[in-house]
SEPAMAR-604395 format. One line per 5 residues: for each residue x, y, z of N, C-alpha, C. Coordinates in steps of 0.05 Angstrom, whole numbers, plus 5000, padded with zeros to 4 digits. Layout:
// residues N
X,Y,Z,X,Y,Z,X,Y,Z  ...
***
This chain:
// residues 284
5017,4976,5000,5000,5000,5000,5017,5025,5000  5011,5045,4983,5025,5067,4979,5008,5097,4992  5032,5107,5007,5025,5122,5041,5021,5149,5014  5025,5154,4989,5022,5180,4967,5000,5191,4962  4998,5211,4950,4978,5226,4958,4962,5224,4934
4960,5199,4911,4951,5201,4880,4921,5188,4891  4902,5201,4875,4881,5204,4880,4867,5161,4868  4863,5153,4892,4862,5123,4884,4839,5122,4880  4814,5133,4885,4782,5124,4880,4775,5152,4870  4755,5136,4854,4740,5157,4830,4703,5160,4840
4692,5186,4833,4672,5181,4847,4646,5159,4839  4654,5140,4809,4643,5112,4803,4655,5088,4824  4673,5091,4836,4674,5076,4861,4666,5084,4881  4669,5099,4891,4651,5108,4918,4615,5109,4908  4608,5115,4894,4579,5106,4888,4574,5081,4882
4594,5059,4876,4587,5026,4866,4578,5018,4910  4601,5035,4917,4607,5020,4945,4571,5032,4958  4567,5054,4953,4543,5067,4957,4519,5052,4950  4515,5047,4922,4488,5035,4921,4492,5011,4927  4514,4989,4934,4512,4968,4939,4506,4961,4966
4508,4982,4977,4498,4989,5008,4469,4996,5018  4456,5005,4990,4437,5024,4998,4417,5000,4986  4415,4993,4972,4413,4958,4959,4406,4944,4979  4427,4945,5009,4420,4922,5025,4405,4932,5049  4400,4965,5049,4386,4977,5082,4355,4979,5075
4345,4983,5100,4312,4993,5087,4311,5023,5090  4326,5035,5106,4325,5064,5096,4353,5085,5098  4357,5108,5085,4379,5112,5080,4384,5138,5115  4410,5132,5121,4422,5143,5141,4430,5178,5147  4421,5188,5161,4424,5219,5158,4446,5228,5179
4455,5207,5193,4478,5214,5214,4498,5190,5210  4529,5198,5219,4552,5175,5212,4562,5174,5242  4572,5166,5239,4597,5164,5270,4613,5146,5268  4642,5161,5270,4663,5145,5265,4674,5138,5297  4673,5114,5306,4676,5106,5329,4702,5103,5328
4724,5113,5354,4755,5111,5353,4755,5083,5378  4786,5085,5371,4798,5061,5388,4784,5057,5414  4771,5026,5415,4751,5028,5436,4725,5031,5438  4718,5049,5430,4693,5062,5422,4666,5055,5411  4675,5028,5395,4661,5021,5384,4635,5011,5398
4632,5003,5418,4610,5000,5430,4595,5016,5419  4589,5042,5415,4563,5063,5400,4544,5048,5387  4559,5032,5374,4538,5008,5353,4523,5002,5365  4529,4991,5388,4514,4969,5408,4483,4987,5409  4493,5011,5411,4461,5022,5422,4443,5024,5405
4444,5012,5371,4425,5025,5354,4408,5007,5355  4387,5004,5339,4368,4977,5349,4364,4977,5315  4347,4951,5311,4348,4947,5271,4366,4948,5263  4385,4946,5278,4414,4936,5263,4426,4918,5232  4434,4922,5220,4442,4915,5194,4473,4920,5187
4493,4890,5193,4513,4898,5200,4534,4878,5176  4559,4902,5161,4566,4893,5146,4601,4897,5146  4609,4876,5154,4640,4868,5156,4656,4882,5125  4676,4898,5130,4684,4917,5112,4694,4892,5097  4701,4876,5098,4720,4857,5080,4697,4839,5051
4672,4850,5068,4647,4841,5047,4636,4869,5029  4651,4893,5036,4637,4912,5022,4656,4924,4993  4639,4923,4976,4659,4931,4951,4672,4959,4965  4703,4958,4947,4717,4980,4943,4729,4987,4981  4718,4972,4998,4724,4981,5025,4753,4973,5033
4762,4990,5050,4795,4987,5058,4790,4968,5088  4814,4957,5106,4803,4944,5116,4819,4952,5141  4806,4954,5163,4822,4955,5194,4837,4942,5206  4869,4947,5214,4887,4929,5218,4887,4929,5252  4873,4957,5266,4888,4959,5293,4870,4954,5312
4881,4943,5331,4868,4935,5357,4851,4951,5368  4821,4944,5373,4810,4960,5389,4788,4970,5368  4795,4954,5341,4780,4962,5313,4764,4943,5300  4732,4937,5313,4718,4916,5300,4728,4907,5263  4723,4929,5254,4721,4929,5219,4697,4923,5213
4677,4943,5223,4649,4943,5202,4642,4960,5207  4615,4965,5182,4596,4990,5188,4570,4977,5192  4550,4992,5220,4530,4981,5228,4512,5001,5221  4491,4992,5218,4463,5016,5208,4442,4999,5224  4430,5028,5237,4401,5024,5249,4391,5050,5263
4382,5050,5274,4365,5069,5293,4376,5079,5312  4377,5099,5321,4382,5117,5348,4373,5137,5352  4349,5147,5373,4337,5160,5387,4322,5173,5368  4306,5153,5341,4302,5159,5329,4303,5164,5295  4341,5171,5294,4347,5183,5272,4366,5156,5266
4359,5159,5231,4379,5136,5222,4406,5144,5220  4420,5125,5238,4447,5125,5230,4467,5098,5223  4492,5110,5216,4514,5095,5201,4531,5099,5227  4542,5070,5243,4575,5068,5252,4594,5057,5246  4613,5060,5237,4637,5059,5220,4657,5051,5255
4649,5024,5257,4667,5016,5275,4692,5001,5273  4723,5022,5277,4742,5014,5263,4747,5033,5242  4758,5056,5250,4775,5069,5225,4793,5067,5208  4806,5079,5191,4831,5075,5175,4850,5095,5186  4873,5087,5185,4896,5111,5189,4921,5115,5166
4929,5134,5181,4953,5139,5156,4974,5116,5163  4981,5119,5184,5002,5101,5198,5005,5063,5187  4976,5059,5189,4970,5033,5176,4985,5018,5144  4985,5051,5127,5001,5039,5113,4990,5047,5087  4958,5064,5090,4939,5070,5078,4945,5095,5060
4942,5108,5041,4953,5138,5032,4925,5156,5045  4930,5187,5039,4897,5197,5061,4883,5199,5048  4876,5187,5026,4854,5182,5002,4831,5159,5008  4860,5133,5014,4842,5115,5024,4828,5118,5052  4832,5133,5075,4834,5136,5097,4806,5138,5102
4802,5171,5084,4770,5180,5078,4756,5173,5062  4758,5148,5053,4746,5137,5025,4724,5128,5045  4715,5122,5064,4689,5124,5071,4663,5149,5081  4679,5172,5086,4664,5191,5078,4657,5198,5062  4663,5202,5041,4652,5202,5005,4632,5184,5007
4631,5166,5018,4603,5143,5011,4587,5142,5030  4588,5161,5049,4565,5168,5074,4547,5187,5061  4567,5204,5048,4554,5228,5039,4541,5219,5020  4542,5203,4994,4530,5186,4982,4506,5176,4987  4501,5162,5018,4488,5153,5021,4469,5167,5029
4468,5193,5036,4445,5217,5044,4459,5230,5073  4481,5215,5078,4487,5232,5115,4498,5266,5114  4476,5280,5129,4493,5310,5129,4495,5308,5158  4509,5293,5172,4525,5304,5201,4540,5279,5204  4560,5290,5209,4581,5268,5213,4586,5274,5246
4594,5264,5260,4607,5251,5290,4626,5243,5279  4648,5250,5301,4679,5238,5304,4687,5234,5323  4695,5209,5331,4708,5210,5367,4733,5195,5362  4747,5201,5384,4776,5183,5373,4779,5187,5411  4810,5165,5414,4823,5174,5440,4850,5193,5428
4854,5214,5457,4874,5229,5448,4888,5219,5470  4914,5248,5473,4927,5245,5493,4931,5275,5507  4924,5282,5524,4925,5307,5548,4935,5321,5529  4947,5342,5519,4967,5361,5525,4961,5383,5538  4937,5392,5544,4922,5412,5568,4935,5407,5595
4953,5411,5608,4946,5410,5640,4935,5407,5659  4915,5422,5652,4885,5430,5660,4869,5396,5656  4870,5386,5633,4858,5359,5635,4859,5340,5645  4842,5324,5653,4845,5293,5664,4835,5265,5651  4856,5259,5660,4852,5221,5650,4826,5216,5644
4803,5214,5627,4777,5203,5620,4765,5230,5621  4773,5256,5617,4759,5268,5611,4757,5277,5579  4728,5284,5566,4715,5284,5547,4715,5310,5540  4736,5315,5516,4737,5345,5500,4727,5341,5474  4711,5370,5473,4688,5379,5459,4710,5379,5431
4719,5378,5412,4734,5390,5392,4724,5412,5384  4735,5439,5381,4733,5461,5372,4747,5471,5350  4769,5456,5350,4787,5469,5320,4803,5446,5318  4815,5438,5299,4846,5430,5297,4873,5432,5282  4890,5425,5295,4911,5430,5276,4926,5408,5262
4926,5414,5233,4923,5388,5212,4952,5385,5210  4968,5377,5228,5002,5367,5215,5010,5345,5192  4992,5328,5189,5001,5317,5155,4994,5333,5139  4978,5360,5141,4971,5382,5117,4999,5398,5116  5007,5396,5136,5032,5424,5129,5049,5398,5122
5063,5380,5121,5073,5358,5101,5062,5366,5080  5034,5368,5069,5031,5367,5036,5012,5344,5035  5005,5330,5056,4989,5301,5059,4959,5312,5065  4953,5315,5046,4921,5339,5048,4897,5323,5025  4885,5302,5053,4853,5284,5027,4852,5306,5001
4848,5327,4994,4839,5337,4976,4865,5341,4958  4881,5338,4961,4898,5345,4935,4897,5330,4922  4897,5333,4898,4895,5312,4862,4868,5323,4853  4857,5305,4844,4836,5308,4825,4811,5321,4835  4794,5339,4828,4780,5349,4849,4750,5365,4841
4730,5351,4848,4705,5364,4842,4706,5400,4847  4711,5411,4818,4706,5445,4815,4694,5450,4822  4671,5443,4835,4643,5463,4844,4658,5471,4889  4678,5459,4891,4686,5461,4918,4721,5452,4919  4736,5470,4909,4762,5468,4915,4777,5481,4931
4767,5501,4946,4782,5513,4966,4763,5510,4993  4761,5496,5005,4739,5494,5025,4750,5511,5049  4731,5519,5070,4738,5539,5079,4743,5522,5124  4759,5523,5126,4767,5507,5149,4762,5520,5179  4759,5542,5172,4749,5553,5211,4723,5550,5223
4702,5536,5200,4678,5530,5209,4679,5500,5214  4700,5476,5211,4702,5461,5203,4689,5440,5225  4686,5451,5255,4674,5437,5276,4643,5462,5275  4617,5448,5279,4586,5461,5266,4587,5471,5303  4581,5500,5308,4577,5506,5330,4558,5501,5341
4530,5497,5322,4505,5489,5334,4500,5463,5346  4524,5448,5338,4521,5415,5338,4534,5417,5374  4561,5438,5378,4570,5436,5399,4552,5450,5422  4528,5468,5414,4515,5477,5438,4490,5460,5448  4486,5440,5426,4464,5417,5433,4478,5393,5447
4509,5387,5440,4515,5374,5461,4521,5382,5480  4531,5405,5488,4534,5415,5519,4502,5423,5535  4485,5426,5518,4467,5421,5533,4456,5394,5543  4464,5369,5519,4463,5338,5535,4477,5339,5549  4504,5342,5553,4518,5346,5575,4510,5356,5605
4501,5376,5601,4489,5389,5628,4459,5373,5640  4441,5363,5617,4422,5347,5627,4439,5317,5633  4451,5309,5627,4466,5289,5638,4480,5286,5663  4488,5312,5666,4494,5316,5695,4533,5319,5694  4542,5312,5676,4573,5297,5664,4583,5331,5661
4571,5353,5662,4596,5373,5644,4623,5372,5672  4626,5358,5694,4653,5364,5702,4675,5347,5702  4671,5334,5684,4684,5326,5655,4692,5325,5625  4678,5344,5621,4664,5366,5595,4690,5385,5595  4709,5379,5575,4719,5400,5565,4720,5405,5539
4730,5433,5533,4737,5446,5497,4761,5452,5487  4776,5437,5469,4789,5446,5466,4805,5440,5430  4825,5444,5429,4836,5440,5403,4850,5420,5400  4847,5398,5377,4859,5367,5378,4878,5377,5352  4908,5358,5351,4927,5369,5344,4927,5331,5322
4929,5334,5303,4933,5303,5293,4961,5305,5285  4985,5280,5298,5003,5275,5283,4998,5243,5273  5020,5233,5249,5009,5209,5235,5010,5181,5246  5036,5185,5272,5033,5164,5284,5055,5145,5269  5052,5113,5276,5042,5103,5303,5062,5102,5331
5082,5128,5329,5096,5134,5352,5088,5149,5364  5085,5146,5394,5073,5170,5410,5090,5192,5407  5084,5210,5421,5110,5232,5413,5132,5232,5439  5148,5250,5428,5167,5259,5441,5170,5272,5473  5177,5273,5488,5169,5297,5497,5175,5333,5490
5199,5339,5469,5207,5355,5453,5185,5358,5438  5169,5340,5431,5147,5345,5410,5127,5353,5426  5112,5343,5452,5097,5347,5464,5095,5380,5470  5113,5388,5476,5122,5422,5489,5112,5440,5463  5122,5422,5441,5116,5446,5415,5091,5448,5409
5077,5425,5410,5044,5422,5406,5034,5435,5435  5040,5440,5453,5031,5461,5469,5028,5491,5468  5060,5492,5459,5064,5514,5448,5047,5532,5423  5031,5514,5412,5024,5512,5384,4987,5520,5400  4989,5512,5410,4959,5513,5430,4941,5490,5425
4956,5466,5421,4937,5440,5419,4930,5435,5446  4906,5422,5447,4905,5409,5485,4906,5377,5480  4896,5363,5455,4903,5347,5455,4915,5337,5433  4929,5310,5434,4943,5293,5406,4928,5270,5403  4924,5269,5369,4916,5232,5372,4939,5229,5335
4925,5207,5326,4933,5192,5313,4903,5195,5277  4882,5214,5282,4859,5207,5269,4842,5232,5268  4824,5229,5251,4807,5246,5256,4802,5270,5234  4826,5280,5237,4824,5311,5225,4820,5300,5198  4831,5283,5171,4832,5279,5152,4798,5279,5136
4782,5251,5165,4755,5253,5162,4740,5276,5165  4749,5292,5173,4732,5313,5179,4739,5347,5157  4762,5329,5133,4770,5361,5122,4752,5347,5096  4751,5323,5088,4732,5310,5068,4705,5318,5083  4695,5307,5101,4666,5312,5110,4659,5350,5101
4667,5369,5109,4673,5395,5101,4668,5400,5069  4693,5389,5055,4683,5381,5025,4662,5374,5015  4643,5365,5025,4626,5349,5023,4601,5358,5028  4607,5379,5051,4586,5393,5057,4578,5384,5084  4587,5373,5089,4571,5353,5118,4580,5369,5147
4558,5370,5165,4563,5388,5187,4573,5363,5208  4592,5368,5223,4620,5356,5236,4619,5362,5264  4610,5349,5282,4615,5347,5311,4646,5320,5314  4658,5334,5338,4677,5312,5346,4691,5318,5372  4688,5294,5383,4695,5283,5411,4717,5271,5412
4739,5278,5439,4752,5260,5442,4760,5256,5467  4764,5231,5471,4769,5217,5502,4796,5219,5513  4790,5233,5533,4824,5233,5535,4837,5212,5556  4856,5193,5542,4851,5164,5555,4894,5169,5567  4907,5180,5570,4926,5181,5576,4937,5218,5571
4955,5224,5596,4971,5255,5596,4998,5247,5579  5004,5266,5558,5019,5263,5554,5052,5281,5566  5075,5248,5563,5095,5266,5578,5111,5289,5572  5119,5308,5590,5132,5332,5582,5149,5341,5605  5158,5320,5627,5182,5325,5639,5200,5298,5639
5225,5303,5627,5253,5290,5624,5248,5274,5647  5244,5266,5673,5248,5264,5688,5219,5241,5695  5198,5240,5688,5178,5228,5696,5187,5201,5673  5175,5181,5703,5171,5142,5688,5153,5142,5668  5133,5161,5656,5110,5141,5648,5126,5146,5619
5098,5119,5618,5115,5119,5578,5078,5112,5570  5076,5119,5547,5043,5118,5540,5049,5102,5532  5023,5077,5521,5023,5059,5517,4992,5050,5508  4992,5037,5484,4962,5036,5466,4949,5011,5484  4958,4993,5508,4942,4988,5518,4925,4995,5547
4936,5027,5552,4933,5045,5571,4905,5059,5556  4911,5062,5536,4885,5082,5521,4868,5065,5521  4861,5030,5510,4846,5013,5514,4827,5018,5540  4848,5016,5566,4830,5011,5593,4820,5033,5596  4826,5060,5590,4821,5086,5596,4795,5087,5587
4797,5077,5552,4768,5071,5547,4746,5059,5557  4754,5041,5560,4727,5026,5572,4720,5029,5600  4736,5045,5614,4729,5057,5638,4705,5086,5634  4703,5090,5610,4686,5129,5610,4672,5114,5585  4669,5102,5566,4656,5091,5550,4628,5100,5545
4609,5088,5575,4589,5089,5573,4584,5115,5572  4594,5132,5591,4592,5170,5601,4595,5172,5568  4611,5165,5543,4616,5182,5522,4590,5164,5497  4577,5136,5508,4558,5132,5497,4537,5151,5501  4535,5149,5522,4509,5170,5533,4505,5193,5523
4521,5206,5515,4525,5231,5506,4519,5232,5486  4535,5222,5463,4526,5220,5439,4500,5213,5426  4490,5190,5440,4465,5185,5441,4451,5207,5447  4447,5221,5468,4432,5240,5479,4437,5263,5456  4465,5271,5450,4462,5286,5423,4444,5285,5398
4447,5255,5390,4435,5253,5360,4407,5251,5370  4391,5253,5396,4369,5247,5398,4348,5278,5401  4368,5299,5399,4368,5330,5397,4366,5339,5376  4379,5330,5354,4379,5343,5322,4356,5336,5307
***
């Protein structure tokens, strides 16, 4: 698999992968959610479930990493039909960022205008704590300043310069902080800015200081790529992330992060970040 940036699917593949999908649901999906490491439980809550292992879906890429069912489930929640995409793609995997978001193109396909994003990060706020749940408000795209940007190559003219400071929907974040507050959870409720590097090395602590410096509060491995296609696309973008480990930034401290630290972190706040979401999509 080639990590380059040449445009591998055409929009006759993402529509084959589309109607062969739409072929098998009884109705088409108006919400997505891309469930991160862990996460995937979200599925669990939809009811009419209709569940399809990516390795059976034309044109689909396939999930290598732990903590990553590999399918998309469709059914019901609080109402509104949705799509979960349990088990993302990453760059790190081995994937170029074409293939990464090659399933957003086929949400949007399918009729979805709001996408959800949750991933686990890692602290870089001070201020934050282990399992607490930040609102995403902005991010900062570090495989873009590389040149590793989903949209470069070939490119639908009716939207080539998309416009990136609206890129998280503010309305989407004042309906969940109001689930939040009827939930009772906002003192765990934070906002802040998620910083994506490509991974699969944690960082530095030299790196850690600069992404502070930079005003990220947190790091992950995901996310931003889905969410600069979703934008393209037109699709309004909520995103969550769990913050399942601090990251280090004194020479001097033992810890060392570790992907099966983010695992337990998860499944310890899981349900608090089911709930939520749920309680979100049951608002729109």
């Amino acid at each position: 698999m080639s990590a380059s940036n040449e445009c591998r699917y055409k929009y006759e593949e993402c529509k084959d992968t589309a109607d062969w999908l739409l072929s098998r649901i009884p109705q088409r999906p108006t919400v997505a959610i891309i469930c991160g490491s862990g996460l995937g439980g979200l599925a669990d809550l939809l009811e009419n479930r209709h569940i399809f292992p990516y390795q059976d879906i034309p044109n689909f890429p396939k999930s290598t990493v732990q903590g990553h069912a590999g399918q998309l489930v469709f059914g019901e929640l609080r109402g509104k039909q949705c799509v979960c995409m349990q088990g993302r793609f990453h760059f790190y995997e081995g994937y170029n960022i074409t293939t990464v978001t090659y399933p957003v193109r086929v949400f949007f396909l399918l009729g979805v205008e709001i996408l959800i994003v949750t991933n686990a990060a890692g602290g870089l706020n001070p201020e934050f704590s282990v399992g607490d749940i930040m609102m995403i408000k902005d991010h900062i795209n570090m495989p873009g300043f590389a040149g590793q940007n989903p949209l470069c190559g070939p490119n639908d003219e009716r939207v080539r310069f998309p416009c990136m400071s609206d890129a998280y929907d503010k309305d989407l974040a004042h309906l969940a902080q109001e689930a939040a507050e009827e939930q009772g959870c906002t003192s765990y409720i934070r906002h802040g800015v998620y910083c994506m590097l490509t991974g699969p090395t944690f960082e530095t602590i030299a790196e850690c200081r600069v992404l502070q410096m930079l005003g990220a509060d947190a790091v992950g491995m995901s996310t931003v790529p889905e969410v600069v296609v979703a934008r393209h696309c037109g699709l309004r973008v909520f995103g969550l992330s769990l913050i399942t480990n601090k990251v280090v930034t004194d020479y001097d401290s033992k810890e060392r992060a570790n992907h099966e630290e983010v695992l337990e972190t998860t499944r310890m706040r899981t349900e608090d970040l089911q709930r939520l979401v749920s309680h979100l999509v049951g608002k729109l």
